[in-house]
N, C-alpha and C positions, 0 to 999 in steps of 0.2 A: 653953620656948624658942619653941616656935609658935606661944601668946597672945603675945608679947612682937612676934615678928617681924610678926604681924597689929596690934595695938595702932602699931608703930612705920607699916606702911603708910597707915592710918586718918590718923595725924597729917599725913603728907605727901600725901595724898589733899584733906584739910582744908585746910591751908597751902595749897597750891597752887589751890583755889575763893577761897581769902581775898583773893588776893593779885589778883587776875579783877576789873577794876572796869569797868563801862559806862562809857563814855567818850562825849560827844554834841561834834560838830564842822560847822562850816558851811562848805561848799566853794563858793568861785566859779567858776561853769560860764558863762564869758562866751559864749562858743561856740555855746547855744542860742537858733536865730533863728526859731524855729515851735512852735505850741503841741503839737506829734508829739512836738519834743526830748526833753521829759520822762519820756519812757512810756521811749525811749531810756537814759538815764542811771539813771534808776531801776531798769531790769532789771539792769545791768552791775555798779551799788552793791549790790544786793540779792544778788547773787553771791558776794562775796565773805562766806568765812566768818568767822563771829560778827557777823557786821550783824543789830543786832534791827530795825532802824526806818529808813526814809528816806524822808521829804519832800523832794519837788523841785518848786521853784517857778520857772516859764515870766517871770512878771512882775517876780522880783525877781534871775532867772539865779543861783540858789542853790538847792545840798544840801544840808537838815540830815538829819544819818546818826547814830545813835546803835548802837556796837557794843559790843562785849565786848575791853577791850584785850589780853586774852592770847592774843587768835585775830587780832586784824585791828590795821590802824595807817593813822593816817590817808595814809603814804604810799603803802598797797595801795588806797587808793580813789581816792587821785587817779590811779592805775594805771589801775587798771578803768575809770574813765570816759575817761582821755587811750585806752585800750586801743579805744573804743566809737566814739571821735572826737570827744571833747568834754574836750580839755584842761581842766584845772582846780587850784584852787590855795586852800590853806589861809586864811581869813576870820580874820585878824585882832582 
């Protein structure tokens, strides 16, 4: 009964990493008017958990963020950075 109840955790330990996919999204951060902005939004993205990666670019007023979607969702990042004072919104 105890290999069993172990074997059956393993399964749903596995499922639940399977199911975990990176997810990469481009946010427009119109809001940044100084090349400082950056350093700003990118600490407040980088915050939030399961973000593996975020570029933020001054010239094109855009975050690419790439996370882990079963910890983060793009509408916790446009959180953090409206949170930071840089309203922002999903790139179509």
């Amino acid at each position: 009964m105890k290999k069993l109840i172990q074997i059956a955790a393993f399964a749903l330990i596995n499922a639940a990493a399977v199911q975990a996919a990176p997810q990469t999204v481009t946010l427009d951060v119109p809001g940044m008017t100084c090349a400082a902005c950056p350093f700003t939004v990118k600490k407040a993205i980088s915050k939030v958990d399961g973000v593996s990666k975020v570029d933020v670019s001054y010239e094109r007023r855009q975050a690419v963020v790439t996370f882990d979607d079963a910890r983060a969702s793009a509408q916790k990042l446009t959180q953090a950075t409206e949170n930071a004072g840089y309203p922002s919104t999903v790139k179509r």
